[in-house]
C-alpha positions in Angstrom: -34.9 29.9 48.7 -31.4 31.1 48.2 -28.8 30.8 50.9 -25.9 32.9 50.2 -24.9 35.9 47.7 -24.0 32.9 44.9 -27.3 31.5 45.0 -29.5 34.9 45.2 -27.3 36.1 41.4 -28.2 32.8 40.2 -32.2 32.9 41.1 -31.7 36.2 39.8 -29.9 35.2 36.6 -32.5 32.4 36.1 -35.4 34.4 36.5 -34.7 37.6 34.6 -31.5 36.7 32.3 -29.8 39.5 33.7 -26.1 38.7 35.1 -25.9 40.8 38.0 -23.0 40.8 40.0 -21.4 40.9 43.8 -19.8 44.6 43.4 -23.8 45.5 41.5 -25.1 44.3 45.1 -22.3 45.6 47.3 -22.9 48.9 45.9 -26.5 49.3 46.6 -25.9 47.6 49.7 -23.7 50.1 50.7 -26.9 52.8 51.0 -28.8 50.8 53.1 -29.3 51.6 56.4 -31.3 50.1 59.3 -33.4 53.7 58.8 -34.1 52.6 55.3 -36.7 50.2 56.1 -38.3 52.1 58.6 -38.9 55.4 56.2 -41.8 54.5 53.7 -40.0 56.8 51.0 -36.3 55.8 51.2 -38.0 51.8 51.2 -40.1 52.7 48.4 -37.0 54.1 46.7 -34.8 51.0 47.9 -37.9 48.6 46.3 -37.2 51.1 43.1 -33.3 50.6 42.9 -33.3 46.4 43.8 -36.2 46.2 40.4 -33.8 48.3 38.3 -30.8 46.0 39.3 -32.9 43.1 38.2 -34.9 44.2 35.2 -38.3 43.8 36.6 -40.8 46.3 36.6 -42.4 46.0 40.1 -46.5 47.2 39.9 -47.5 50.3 42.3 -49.4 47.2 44.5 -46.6 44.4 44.6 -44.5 47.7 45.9 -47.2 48.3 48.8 -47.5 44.1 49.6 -43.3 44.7 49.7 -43.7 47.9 51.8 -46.5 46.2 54.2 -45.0 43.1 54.6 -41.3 44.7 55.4 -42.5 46.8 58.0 -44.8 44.4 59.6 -42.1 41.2 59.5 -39.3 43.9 60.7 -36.9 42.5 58.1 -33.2 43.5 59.0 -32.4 46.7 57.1 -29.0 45.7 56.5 -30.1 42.0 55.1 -30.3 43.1 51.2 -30.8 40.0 50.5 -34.0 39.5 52.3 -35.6 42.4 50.2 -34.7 41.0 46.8 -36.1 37.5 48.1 -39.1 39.7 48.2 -39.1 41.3 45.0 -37.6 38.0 43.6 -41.1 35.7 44.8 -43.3 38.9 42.6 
């Protein structure tokens, strides 16, 4: 599993061939709020943005396994990085 920033744009390199960078994650980063995991339609939306950064299409399902398992592990909402470990292990 990756351990810091480096290592997440590397899995996600690896996986999908798709360079994406710091400032790509900063960015989104900078929208998420603790209040964004907790609202099923801003997370749903969040899911949405971190698949589009990554160029993987995430299936209406894998989105509610994300959704489920985000609300009941109570990820931190400002931990982006936990979310595209998530999306990452679809």
């Amino acid at each position: 599993m990756p351990r810091n920033p480096k290592d997440i744009l590397n899995t996600v390199k690896k996986k999908t061939g798709k360079s994406v960078t710091e400032k790509d994650i900063q960015k989104l980063a900078s929208g998420v709020k603790p209040s964004t995991v907790q609202d099923e339609a801003q997370l749903r939306q969040l899911i949405k943005q971190v698949s589009q950064l990554v160029g993987i299409d995430v299936a209406e399902e894998t989105v509610k396994e994300i959704v489920h398992a985000v609300k009941s592990s109570k990820l931190d909402g400002g931990n982006l990085q936990q979310m595209m470990n998530l999306i990452m292990k679809r």
